[in-house]
DSSP file (Angstrom, degrees, kcal/mol; ACC not computed):
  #  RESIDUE AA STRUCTURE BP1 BP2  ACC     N-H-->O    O-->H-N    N-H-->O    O-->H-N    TCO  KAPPA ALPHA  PHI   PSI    X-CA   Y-CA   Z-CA
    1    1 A X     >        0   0    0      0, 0.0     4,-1.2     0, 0.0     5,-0.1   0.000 360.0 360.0 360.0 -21.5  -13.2   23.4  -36.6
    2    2 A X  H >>  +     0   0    0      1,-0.2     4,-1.1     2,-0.2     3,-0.5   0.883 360.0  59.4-110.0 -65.3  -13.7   24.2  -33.0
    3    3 A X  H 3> S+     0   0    0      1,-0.3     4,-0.9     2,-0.2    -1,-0.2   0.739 111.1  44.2 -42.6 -22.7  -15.3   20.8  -32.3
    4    4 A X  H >>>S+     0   0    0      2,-0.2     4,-3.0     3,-0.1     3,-0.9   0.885 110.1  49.7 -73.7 -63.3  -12.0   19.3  -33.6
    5    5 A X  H <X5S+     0   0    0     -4,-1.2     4,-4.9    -3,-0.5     3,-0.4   0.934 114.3  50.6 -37.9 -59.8   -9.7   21.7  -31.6
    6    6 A X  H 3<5S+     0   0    0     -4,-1.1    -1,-0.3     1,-0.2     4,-0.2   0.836 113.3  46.4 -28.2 -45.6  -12.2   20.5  -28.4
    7    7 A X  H <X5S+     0   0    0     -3,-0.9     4,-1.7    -4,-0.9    -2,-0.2   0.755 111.4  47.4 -96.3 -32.3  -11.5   17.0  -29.4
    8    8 A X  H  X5S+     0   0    0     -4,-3.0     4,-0.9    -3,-0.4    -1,-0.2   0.885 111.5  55.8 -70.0 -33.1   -7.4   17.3  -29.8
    9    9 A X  H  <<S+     0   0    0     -4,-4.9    -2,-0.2    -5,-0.6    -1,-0.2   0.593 105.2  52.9 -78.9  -1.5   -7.5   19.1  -26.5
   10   10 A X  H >> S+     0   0    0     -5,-0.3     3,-1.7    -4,-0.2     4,-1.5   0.913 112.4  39.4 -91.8 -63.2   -9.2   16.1  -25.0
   11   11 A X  H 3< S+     0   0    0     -4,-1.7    -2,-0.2     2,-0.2    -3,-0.1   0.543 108.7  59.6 -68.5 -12.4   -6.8   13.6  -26.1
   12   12 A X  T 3< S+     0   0    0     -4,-0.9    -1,-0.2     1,-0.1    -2,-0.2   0.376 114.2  49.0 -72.9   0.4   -3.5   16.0  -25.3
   13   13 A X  T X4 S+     0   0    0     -3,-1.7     3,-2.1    -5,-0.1     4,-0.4   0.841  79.9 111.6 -84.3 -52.9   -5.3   15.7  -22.0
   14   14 A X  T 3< S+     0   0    0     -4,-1.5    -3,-0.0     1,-0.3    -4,-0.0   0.101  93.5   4.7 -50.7 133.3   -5.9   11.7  -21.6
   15   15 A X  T 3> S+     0   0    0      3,-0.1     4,-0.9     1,-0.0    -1,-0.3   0.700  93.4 110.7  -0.7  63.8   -3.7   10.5  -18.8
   16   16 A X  H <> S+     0   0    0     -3,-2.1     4,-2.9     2,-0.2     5,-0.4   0.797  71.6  65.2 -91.9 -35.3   -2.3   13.7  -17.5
   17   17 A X  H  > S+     0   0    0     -4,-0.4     4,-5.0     2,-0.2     5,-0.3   0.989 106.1  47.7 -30.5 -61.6   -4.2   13.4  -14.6
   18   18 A X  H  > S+     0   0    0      1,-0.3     4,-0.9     2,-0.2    -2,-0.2   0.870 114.4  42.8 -53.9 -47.7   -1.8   10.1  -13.9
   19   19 A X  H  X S+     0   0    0     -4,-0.9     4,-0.6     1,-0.2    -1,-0.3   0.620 106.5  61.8 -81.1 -25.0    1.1   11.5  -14.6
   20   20 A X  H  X S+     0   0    0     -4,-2.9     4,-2.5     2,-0.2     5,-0.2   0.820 113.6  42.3  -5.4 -63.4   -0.1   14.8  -12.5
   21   21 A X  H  < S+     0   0    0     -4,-5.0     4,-0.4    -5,-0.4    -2,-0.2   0.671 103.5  59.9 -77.7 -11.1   -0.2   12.3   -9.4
   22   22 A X  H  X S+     0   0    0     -4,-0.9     4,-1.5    -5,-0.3     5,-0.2   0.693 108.6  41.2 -72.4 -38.6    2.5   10.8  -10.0
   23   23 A X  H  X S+     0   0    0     -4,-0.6     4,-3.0     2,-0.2     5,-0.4   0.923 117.6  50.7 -66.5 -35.2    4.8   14.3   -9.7
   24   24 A X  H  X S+     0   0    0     -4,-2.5     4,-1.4     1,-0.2    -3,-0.2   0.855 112.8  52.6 -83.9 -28.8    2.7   15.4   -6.6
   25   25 A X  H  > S+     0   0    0     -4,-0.4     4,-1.2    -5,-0.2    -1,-0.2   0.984 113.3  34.0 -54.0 -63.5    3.5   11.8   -5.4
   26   26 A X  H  < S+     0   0    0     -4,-1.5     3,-0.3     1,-0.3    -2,-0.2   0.988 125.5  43.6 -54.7 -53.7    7.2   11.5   -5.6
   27   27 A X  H  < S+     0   0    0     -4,-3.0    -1,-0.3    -5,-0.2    -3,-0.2   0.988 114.7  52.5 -65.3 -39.7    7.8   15.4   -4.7
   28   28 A X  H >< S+     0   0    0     -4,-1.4     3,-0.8    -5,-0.4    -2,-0.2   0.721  86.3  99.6 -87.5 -32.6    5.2   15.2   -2.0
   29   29 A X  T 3< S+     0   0    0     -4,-1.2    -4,-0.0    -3,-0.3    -3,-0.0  -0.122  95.8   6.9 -65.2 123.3    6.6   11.8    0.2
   30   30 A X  T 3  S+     0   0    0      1,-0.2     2,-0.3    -2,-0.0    -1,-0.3   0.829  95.2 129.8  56.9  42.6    8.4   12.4    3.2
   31   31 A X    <   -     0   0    0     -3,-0.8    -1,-0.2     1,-0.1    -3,-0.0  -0.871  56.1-117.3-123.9 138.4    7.8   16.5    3.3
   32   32 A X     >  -     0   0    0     -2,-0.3     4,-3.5     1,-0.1    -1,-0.1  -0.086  38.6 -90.0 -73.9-173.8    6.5   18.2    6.6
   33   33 A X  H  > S+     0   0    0      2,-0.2     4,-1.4     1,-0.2    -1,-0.1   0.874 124.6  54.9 -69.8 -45.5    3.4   19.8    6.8
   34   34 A X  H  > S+     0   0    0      2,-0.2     4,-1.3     3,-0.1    -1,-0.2   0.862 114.1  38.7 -33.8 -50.4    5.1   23.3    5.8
   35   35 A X  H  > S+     0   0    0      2,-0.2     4,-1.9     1,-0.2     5,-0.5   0.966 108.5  65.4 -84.8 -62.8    6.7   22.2    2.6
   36   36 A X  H  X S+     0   0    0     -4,-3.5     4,-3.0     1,-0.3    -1,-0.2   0.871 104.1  44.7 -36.0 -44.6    3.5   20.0    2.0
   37   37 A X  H  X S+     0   0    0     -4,-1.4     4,-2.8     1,-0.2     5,-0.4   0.952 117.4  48.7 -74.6 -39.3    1.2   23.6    1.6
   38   38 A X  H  X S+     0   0    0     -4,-1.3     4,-2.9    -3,-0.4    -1,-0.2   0.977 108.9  48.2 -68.0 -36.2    4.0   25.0   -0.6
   39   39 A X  H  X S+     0   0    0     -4,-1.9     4,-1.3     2,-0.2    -1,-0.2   0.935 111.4  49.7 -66.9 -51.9    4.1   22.3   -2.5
   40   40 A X  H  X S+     0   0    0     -4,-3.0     4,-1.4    -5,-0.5    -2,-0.2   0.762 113.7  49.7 -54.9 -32.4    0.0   22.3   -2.9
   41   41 A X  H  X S+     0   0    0     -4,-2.8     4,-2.6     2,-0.2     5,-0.2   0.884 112.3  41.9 -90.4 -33.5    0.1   25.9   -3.9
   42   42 A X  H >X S+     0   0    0     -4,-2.9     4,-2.6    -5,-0.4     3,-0.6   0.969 120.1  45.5 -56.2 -66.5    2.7   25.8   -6.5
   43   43 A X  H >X S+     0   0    0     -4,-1.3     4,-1.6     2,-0.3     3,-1.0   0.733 114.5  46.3  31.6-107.0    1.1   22.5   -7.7
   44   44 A X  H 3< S+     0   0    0     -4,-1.4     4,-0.4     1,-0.3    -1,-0.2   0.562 112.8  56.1  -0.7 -68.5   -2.3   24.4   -7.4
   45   45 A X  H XX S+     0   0    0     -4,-2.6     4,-1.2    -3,-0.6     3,-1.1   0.929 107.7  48.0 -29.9 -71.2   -0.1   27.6   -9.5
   46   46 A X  H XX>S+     0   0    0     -4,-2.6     4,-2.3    -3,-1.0     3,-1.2   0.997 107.2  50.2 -59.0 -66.0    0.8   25.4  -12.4
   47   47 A X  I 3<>S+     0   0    0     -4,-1.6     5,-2.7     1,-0.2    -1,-0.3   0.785 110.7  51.3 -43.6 -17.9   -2.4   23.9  -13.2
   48   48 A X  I <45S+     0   0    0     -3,-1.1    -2,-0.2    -4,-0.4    -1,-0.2   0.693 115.3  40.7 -82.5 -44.6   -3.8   27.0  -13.2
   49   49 A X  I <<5S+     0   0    0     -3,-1.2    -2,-0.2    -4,-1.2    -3,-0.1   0.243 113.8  53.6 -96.9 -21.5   -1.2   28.3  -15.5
   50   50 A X  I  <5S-     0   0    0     -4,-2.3    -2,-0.2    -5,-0.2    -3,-0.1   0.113 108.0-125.0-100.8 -10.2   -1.3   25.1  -17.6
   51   51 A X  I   <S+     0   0    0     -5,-0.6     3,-0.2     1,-0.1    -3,-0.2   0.782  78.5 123.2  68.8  11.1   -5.3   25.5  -18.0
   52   52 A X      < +     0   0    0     -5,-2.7    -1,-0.1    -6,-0.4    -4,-0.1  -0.467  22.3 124.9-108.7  65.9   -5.4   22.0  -16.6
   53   53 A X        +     0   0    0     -5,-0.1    -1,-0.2    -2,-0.1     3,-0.2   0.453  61.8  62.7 142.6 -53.9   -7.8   23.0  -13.7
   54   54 A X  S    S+     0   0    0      1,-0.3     4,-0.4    -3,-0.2     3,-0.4   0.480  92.7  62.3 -82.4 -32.0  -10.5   20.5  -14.4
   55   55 A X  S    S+     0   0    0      1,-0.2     4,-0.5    -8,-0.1    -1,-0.3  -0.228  75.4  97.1 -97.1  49.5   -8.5   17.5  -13.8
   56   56 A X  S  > S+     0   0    0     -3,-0.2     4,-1.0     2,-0.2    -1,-0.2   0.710  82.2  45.8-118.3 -23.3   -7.7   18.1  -10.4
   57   57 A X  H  >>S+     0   0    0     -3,-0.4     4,-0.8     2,-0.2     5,-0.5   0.814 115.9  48.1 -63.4 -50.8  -10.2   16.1   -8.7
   58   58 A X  H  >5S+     0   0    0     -4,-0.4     4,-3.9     1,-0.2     3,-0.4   0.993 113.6  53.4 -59.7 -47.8   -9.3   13.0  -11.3
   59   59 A X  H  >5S+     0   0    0     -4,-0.5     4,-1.2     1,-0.3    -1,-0.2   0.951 107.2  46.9 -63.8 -48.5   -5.5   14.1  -10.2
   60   60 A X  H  <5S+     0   0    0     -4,-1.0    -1,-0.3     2,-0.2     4,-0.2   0.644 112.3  50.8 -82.1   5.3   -6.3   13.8   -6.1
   61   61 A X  H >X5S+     0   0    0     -4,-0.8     4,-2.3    -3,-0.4     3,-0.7   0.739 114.1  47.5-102.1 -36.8   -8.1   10.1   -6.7
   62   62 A X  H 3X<S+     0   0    0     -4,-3.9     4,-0.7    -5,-0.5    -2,-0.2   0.857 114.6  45.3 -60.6 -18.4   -4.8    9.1   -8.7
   63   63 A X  H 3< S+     0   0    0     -4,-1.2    -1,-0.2    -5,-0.2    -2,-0.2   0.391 110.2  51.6-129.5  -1.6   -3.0   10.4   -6.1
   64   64 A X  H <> S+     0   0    0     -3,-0.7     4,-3.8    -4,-0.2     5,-0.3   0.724 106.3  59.4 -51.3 -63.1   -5.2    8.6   -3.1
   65   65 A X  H  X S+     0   0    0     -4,-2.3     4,-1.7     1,-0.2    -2,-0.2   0.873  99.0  53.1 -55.3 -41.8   -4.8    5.6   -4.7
   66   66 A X  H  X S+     0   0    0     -4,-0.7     4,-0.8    -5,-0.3     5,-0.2   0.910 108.9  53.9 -54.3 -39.6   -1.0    5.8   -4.5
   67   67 A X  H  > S+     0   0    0      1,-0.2     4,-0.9     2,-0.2     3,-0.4   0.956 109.4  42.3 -50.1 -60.9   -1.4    6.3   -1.0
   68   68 A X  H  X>S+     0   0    0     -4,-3.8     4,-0.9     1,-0.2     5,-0.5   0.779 115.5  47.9 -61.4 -28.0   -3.3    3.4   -0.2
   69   69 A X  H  X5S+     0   0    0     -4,-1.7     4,-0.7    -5,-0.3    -1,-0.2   0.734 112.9  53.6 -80.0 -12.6   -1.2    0.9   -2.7
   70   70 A X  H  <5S+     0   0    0     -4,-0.8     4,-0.5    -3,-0.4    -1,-0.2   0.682 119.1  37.8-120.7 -35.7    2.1    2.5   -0.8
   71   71 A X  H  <5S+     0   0    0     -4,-0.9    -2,-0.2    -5,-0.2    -1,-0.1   0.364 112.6  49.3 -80.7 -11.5    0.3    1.5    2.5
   72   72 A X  H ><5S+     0   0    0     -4,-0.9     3,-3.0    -5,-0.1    52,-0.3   0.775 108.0  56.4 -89.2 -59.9   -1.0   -1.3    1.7
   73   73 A X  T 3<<S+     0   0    0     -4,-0.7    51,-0.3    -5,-0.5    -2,-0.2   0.609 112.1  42.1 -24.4 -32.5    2.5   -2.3    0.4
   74   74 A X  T 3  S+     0   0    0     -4,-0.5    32,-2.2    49,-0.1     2,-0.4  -0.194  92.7 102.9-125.8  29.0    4.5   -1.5    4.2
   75   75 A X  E <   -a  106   0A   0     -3,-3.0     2,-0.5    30,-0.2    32,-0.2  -0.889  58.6-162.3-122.2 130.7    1.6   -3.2    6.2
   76   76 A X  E     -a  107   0A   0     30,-1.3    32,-4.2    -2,-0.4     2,-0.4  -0.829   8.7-152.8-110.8 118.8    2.6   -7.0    7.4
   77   77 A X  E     -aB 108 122A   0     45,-1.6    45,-1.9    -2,-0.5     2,-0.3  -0.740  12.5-174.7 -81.0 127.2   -0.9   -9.1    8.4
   78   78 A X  E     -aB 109 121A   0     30,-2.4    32,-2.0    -2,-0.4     2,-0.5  -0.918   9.6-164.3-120.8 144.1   -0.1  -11.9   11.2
   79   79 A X  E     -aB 110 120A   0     41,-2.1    41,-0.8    -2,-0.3     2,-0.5  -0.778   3.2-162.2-107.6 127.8   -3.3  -14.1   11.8
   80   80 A X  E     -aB 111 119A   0     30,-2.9    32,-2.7    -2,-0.5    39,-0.2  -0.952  34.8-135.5-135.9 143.0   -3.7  -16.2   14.6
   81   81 A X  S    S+     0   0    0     37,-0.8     2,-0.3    -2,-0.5    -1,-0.1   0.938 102.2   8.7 -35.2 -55.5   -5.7  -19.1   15.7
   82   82 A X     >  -     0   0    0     36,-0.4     4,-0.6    -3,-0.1     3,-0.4  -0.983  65.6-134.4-136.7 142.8   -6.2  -17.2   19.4
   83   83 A X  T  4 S+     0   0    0     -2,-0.3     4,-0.3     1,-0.2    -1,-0.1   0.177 105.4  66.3 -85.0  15.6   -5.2  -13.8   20.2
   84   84 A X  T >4 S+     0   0    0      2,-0.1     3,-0.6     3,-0.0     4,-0.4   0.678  88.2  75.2 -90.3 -33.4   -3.6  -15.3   23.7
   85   85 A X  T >> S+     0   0    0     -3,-0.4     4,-2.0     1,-0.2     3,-0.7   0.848  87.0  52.7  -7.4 -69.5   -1.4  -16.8   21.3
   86   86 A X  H >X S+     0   0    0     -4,-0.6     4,-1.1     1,-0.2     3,-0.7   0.939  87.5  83.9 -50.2 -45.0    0.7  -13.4   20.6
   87   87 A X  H X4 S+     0   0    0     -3,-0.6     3,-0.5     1,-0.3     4,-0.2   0.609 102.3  29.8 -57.3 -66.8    1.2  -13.1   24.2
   88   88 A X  H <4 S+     0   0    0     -3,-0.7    -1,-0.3    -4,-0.4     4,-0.2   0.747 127.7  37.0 -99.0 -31.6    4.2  -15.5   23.8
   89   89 A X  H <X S+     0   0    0     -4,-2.0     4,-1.6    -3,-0.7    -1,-0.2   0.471  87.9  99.2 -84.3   9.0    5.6  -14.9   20.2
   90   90 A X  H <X S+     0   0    0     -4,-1.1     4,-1.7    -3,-0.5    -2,-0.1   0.890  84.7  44.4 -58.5 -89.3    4.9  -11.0   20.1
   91   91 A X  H >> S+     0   0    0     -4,-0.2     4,-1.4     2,-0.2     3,-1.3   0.851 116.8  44.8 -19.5 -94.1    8.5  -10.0   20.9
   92   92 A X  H >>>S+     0   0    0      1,-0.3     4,-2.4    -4,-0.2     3,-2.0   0.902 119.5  49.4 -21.6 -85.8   10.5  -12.8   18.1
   93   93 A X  H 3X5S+     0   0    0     -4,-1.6     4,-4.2     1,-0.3    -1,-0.3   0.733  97.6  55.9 -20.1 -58.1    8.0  -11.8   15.7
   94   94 A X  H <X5S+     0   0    0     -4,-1.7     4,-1.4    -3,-1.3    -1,-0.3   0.774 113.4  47.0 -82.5 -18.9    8.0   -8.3   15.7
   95   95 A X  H <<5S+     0   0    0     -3,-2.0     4,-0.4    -4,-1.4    -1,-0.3   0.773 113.7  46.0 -85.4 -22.9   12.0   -8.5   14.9
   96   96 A X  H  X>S+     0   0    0     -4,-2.4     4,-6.2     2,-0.1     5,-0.5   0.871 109.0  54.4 -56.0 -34.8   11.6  -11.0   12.2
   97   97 A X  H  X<S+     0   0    0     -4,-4.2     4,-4.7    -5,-0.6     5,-0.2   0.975 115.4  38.7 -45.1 -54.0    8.8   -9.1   10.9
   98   98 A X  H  X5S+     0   0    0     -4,-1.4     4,-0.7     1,-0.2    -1,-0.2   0.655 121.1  55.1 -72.4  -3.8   11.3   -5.8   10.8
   99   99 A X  H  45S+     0   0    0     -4,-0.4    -1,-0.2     2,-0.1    -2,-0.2   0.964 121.0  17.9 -68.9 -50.9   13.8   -8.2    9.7
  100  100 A X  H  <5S+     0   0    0     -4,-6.2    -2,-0.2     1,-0.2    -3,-0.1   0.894 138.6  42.9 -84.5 -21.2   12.7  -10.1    6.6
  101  101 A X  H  <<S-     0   0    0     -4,-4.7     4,-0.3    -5,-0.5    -1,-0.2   0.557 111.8-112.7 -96.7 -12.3    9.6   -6.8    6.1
  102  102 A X     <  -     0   0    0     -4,-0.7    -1,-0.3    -5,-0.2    -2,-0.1  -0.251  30.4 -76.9  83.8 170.2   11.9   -3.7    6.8
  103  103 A X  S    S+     0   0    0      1,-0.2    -1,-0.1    -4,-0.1    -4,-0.1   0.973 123.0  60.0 -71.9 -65.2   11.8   -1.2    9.8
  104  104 A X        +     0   0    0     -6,-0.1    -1,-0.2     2,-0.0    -2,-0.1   0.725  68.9 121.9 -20.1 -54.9    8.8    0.7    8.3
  105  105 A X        -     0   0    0     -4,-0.3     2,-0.6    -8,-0.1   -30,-0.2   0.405  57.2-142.7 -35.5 143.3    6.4   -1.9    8.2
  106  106 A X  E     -a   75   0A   0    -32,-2.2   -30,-1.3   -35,-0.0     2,-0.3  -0.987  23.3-147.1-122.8 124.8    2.9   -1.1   10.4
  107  107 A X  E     -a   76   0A   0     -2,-0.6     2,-0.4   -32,-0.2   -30,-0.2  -0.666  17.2-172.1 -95.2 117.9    2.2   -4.6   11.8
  108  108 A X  E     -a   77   0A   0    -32,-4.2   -30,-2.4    -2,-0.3     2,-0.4  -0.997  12.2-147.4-128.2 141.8   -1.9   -5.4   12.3
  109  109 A X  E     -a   78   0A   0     -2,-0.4     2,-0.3   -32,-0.2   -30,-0.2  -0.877  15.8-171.7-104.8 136.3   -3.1   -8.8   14.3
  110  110 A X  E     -a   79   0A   0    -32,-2.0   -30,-2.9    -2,-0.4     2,-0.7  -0.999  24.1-127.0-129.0 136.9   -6.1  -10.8   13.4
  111  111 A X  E     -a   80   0A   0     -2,-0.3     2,-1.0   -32,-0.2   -30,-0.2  -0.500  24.8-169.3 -78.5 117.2   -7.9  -13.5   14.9
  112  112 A X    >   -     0   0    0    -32,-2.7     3,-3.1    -2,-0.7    -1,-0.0  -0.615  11.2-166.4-121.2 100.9   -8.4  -16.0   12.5
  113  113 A X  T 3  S+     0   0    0     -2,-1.0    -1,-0.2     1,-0.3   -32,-0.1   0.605  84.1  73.9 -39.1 -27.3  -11.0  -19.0   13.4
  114  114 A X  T 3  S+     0   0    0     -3,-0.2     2,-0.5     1,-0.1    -1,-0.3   0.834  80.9  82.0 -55.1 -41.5   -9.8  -20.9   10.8
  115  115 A X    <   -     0   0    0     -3,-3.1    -3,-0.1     1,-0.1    -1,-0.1  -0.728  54.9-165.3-109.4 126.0   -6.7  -21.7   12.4
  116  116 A X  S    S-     0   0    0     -2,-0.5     2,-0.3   -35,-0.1    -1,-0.1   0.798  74.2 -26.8 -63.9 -27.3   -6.4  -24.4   14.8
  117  117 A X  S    S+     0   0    0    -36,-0.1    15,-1.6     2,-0.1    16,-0.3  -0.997 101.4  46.4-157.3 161.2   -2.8  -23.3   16.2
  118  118 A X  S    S-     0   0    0     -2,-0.3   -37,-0.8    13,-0.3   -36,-0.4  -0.549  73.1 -91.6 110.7-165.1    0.3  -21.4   14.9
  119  119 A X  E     -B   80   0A   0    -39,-0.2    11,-2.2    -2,-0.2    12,-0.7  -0.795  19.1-151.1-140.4 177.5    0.5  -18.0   13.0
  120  120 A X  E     -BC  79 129A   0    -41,-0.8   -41,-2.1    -2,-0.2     2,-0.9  -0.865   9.4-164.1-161.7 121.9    0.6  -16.9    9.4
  121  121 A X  E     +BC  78 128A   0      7,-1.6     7,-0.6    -2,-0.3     2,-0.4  -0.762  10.9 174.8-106.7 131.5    2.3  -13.7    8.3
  122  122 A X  E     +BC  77 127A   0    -45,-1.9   -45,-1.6    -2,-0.9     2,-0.3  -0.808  16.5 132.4-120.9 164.7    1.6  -12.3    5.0
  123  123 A X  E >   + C   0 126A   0      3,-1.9     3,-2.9    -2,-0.4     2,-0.6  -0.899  65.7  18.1 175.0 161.3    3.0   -8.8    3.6
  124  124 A X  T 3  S-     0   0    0     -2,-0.3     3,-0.1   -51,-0.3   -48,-0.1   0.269 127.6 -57.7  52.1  -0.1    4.6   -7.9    0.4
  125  125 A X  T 3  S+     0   0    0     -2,-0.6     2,-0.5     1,-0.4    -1,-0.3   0.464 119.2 113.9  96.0  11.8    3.6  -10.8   -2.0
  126  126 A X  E <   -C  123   0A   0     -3,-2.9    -3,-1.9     2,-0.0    -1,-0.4  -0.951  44.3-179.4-122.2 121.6    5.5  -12.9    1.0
  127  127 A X  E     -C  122   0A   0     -2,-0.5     2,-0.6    -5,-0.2    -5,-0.2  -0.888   8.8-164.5-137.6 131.8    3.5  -15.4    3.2
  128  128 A X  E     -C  121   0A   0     -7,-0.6    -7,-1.6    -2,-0.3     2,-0.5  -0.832   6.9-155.6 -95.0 133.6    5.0  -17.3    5.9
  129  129 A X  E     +C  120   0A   0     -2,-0.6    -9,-0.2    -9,-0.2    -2,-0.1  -0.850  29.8 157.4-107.4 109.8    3.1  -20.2    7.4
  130  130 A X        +     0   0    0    -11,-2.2   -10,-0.2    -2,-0.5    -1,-0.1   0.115  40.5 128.6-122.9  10.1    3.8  -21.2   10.6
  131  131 A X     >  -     0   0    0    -12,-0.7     4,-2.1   -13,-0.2   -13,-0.3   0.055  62.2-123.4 -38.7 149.3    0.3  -23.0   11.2
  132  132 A X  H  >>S+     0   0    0    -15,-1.6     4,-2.4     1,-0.2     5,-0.5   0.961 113.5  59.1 -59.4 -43.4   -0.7  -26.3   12.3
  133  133 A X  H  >5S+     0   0    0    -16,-0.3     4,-2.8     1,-0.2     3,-0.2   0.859 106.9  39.8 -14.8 -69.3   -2.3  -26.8    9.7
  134  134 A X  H  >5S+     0   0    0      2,-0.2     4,-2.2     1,-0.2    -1,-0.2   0.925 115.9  55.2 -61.9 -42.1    0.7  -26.4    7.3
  135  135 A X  H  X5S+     0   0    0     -4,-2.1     4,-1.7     1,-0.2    -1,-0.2   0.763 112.0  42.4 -54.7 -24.8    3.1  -28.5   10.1
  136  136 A X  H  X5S+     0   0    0     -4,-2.4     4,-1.4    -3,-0.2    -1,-0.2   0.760 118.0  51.2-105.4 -35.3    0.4  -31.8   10.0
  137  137 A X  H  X<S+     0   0    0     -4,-2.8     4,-2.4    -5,-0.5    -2,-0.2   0.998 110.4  44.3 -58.4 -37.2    0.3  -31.1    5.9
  138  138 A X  H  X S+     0   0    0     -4,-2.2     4,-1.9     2,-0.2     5,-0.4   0.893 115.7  52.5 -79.3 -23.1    4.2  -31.1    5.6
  139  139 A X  H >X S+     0   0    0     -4,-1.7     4,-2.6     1,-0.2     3,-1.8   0.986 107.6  50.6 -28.8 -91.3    3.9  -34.3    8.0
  140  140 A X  H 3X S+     0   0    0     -4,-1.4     4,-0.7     1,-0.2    -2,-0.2   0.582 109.5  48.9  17.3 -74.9    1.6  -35.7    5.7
  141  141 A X  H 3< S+     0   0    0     -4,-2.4    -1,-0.2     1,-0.2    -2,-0.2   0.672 111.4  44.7 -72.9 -37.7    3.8  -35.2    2.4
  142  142 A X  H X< S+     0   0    0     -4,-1.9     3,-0.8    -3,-1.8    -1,-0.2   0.739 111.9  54.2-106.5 -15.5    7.1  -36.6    3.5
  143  143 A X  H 3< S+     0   0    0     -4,-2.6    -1,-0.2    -5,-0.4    -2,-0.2   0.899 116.1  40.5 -62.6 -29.0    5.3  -39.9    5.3
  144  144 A X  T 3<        0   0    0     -4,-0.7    -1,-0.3    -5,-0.4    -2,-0.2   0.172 360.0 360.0 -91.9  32.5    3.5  -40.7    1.9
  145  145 A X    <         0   0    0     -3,-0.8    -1,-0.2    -5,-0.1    -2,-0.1   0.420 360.0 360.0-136.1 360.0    6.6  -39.9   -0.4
């Protein structure tokens, strides 16, 4: 009987962590640093009070992971051939970027050897190709067609 009881409380358990990290997400986003500790000691309170105690490490790695996917999500790559390159689209860019990406977006540059000239911005499931590459393909397509 108590090995059963164990075994129901294990499966009334089985993703409450996610759904744990999921409230502490939503309430927790866009709260100062004050509200953030109240919020972590009620939080703290309930589990405590709920007997769910044990999942609270499994609850701050669900709730990491949100961070990073929510950050990964508002950061816009552009790659370029040569970093002397930005020096003259910097400016254009960085207001199409907030244009087509939103204000939020945290903008990172990379040098990318691969590419002979041009840029490539990716972000969001969105990549725009301003490469040579892409320009001498699209060349390419409409000569043979």
């Amino acid at each position: 009987m108590v090995v059963r009881q164990k075994r129901l409380r294990f499966l009334s358990l089985t993703g409450m962590d996610k759904l744990y990290a999921r409230a502490l997400y939503e309430v927790s986003t866009g709260k100062s640093t004050h509200e953030l500790s109240k919020i972590a000691a009620n939080f703290f309170a309930l589990l405590k009070q709920k007997g769910h105690r044990r999942l609270l490490s499994k609850i701050l790695r669900r709730y990491e992971e949100m961070l990073r996917a929510t950050e990964a999500k508002n950061t816009v790559t552009i790659r370029l051939g040569h970093q002397s390159a930005l020096a003259g689209i910097q400016r254009e860019l960085t207001s199409e970027i907030k244009k087509v990406f939103g204000e939020g977006s945290k903008i990172e540059t990379r040098v990318d050897e691969k590419l002979i000239g041009g840029y490539l911005v990716e972000g969001n499931a969105l990549v725009i190709d301003r490469s040579h590459k892409n320009a001498l393909l699209t060349l390419f397509t409409t000569m043979i067609s």
